[in-house]
C-alpha positions in Angstrom: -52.3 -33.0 -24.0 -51.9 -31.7 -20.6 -47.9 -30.8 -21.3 -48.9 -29.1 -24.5 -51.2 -27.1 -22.6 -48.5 -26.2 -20.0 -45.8 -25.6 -22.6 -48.0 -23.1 -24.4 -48.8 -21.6 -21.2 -45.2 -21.2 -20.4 -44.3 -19.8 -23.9 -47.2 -17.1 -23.4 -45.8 -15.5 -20.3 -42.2 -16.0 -21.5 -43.3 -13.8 -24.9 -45.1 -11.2 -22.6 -42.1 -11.0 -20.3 -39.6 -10.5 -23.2 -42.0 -7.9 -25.1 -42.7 -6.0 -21.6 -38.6 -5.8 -21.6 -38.3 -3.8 -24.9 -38.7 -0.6 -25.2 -41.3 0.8 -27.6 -40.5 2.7 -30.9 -40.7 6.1 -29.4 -38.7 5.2 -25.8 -36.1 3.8 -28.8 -35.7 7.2 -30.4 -36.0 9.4 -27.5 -32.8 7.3 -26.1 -30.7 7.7 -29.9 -31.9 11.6 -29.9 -30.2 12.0 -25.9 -26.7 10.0 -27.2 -26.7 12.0 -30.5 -26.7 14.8 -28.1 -24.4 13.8 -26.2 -22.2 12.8 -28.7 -22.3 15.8 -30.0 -21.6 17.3 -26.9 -18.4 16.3 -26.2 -17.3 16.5 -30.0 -17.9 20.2 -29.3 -15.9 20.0 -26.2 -13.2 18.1 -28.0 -13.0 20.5 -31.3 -12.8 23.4 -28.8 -10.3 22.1 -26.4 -8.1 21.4 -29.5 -8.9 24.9 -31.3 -7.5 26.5 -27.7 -4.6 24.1 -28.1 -3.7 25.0 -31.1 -4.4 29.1 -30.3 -1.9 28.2 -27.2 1.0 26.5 -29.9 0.2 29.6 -32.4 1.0 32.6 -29.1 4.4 30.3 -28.1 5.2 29.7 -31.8 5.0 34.0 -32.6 6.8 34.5 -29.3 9.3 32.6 -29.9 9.8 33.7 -33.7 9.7 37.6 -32.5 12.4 36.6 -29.9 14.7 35.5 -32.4 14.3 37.9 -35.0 15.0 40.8 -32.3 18.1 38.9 -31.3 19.2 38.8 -35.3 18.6 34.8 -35.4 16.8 34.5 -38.6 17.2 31.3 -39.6 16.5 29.8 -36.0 12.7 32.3 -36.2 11.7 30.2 -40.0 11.1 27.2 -38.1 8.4 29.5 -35.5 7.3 31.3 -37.9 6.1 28.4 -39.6 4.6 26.7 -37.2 2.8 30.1 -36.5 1.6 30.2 -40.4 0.5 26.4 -40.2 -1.4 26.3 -37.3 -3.5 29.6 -37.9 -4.2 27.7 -41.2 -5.8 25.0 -39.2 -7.6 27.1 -36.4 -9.0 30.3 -38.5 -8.6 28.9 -42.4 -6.7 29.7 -45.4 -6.8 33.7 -46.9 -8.0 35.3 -43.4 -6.7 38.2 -41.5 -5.1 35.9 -39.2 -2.8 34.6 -41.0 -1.4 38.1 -41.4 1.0 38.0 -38.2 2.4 34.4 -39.5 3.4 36.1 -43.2 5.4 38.9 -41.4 7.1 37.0 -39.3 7.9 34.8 -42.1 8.8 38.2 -44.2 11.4 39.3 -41.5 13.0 36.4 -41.3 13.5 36.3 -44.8 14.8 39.8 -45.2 16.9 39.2 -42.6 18.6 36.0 -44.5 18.8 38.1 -47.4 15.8 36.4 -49.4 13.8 39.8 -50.5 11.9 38.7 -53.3 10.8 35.5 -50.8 10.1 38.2 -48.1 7.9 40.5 -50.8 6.0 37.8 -52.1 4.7 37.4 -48.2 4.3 40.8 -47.5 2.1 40.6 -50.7 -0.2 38.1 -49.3 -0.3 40.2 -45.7 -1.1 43.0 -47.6 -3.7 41.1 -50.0 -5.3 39.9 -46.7 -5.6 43.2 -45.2 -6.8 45.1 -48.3 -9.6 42.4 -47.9 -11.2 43.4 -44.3 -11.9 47.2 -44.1 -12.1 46.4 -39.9 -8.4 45.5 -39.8 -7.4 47.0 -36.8 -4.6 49.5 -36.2 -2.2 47.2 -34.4 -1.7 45.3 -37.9 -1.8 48.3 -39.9 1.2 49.2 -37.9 3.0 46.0 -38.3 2.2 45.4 -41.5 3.7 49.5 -42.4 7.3 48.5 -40.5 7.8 45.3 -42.5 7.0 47.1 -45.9 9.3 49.8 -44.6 12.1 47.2 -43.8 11.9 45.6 -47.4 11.5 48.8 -49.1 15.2 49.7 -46.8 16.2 46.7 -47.8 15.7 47.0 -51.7 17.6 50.5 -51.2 14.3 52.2 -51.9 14.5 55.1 -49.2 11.6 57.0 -49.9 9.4 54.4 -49.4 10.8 53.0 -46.5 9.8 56.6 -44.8 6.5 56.4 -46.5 5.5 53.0 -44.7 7.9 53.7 -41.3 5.7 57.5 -41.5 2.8 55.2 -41.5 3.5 52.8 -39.0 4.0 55.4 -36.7 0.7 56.8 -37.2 -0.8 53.7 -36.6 0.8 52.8 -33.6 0.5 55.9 -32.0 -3.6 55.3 -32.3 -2.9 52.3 -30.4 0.0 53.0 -28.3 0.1 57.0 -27.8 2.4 59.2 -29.5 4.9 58.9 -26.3 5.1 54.9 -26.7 8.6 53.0 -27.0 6.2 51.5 -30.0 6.4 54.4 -32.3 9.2 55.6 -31.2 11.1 52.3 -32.5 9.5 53.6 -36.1 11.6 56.8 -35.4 14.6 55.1 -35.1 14.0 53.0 -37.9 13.4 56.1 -40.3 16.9 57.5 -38.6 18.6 55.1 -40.2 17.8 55.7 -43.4 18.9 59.5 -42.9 21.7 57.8 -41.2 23.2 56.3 -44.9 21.6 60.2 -46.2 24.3 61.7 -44.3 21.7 63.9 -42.5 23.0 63.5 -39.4 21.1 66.4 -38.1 18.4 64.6 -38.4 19.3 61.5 -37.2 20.1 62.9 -34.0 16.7 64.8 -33.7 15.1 61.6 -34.4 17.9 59.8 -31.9 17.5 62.6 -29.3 13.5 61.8 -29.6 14.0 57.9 -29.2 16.3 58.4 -26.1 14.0 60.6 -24.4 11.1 58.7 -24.9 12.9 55.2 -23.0 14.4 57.5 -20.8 10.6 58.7 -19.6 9.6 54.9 -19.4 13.1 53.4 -17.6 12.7 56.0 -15.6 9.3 55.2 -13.9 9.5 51.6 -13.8 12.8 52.3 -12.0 11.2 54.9 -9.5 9.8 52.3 -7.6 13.1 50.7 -6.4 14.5 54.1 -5.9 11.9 54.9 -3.3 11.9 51.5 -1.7 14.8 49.2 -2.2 12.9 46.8 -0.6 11.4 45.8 -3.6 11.8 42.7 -5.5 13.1 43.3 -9.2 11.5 41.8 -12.2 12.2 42.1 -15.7 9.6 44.5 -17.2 10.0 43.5 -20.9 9.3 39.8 -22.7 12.7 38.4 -24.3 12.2 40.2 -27.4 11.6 43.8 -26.1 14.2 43.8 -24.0 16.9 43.0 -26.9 15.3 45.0 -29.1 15.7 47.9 -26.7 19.1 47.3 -26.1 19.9 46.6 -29.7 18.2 50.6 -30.3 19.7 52.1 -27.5 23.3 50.7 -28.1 23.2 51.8 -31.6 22.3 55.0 -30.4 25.8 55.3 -28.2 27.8 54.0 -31.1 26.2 56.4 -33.7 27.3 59.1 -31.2 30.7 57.5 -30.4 31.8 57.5 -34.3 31.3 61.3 -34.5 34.0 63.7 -34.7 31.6 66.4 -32.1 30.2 64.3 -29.9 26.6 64.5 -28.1 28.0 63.8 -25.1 24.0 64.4 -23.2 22.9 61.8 -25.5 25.4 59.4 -25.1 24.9 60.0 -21.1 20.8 59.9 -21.4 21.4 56.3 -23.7 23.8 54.8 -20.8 21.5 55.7 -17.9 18.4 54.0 -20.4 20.8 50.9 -20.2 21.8 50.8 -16.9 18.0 51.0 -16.1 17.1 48.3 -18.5 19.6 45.7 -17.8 19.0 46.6 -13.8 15.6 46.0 -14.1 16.8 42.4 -16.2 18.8 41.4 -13.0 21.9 41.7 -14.9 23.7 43.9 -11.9 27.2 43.7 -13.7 25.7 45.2 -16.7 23.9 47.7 -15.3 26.6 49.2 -13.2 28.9 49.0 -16.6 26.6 51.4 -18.1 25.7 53.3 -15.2 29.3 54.1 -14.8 29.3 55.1 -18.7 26.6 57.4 -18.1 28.7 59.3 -15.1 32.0 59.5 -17.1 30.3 61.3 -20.4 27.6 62.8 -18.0 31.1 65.0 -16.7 31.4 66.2 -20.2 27.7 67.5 -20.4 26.6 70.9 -20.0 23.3 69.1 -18.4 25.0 67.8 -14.5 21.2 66.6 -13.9 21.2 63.3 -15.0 24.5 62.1 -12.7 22.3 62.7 -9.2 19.6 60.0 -10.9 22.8 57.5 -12.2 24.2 57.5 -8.4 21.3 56.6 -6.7 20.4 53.8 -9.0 24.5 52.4 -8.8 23.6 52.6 -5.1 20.5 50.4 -5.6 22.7 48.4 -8.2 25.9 47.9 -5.6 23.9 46.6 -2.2 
């Protein structure tokens, strides 16, 4: 009797002590409502840190895609341009704005393989998506104009093509400024189509404008080193603007080359823009190639200004 007493004595305290241990119903769900939290927390943290992941792939995958286009390697920018496509799918959804980029890209790169009607039935979907947000801003208005201009060039369609290249310089003149390298790329673009016209008077207004405006922007990005040649040179332009520059201003020199009465203050005005451009590269061997260019045909120019600015940046180019 005594030992039942004892055992039930023990089994009392032993109960209390393992019901004093648990926590009550409300200490239960106050601990599940913090985890919940905190689980959902860091599944925040870890959708966002993947989102900016995938934003980081998406700016790589267009820069490398605009690089290659500008350097004429189409079927080397399908690959980034899909990638582009893909992962804006992922990050902002299917039939947004953002996707806009991707589709011209995409469109380029197809017109520049050849592939119009592929390249169309994108631009169709860029402009779809834009049709679709009255906020679109200027800067894809712009873009979107000089790929419709391209396709309409390209299905030998000239009056359109200056209809959308018209437009594309509007728009990225409300961007850029009217004195931009931006727009005046859409000038160039719409001299080529004079250019197969015949209107070569025209083409060299247009040409002339082009040249001056890189000439204005060489010019004071170069000023620096003239002043002090102290200072360290670094390219000024990503990949893809610097070839597409040089592609512009080289077919500027040829245009002018291939004609029976030369421009010789054009030709002269393009060489100096390339001396400045590839100097400003690093390419040294380039630059004084050019800059010498630029003093030979500078000779044959009523205008004897520009040579003064050519030897002192040969000077910078030859220490």
């Amino acid at each position: 009797m005594h030992c039942h007493n004892q055992f039930n004595q023990l089994y009392d305290v032993a109960w209390s002590n393992c019901l004093s241990s648990q926590p009550s119903v409300e200490e239960s769900y106050h601990r599940d409502d913090v985890l919940q939290r905190e689980e959902k927390k860091e599944r925040e943290k870890e959708r966002e840190r993947t989102e900016n992941m995938l934003r980081e792939i998406i700016a790589i995958a267009r820069a490398v895609a605009e690089g290659k286009l500008a350097g004429g390697k189409y079927e080397e920018a399908l690959p980034a341009g899909q990638t582009c496509l893909r992962f804006s799918v992922d990050v902002f959804g299917p039939c947004t704005i953002q996707l806009v980029p991707a589709y011209l890209l995409l469109a380029d790169a197809n017109m520049g393989l050849g592939k119009v009607t592929r390249a169309a039935e994108l631009l169709s979907q860029a402009e779809w998506s834009v049709s679709k947000s009255p906020d679109c801003g200027h800067e894809l208005h712009h873009r979107l104009h000089r790929s419709l201009g391209r396709l309409q060039s390209a299905m030998d369609n000239p009056d359109d093509a200056l209809f959308h290249f018209s437009n594309d310089i509007y728009y990225a003149a409300e961007v850029y400024g009217s004195d931009s390298t931006v727009c005046c790329n859409g000038y160039f673009l719409m001299a080529d189509i004079f250019a197969r016209q015949g209107k070569k008077p025209i083409v060299r207004s247009m040409y002339n404008e082009v040249v001056q405006t890189w000439h204005s922007h060489l010019t004071t990005f170069t000023q620096t080193f003239l002043e002090n040649s102290m200072s360290s040179v670094e390219p000024i332009f990503d990949n893809a603007k610097q070839v597409e520059a040089d592609k512009i201003l080289q077919s500027v020199v040829d245009f002018e080359q291939r004609q029976a009465r030369k421009d010789h203050g054009l030709i002269a005005l393009a060489s100096h823009c390339l001396c400045m451009l590839w100097f400003m590269r690093g390419d040294r061997v380039k630059a004084r190639g050019f800059g010498l260019s630029a003093l030979q045909t500078g000779q044959m120019s009523p205008n004897q200004e520009l040579s003064g600015a050519v030897q002192r940046l040969l000077e910078l180019v030859d220490m």
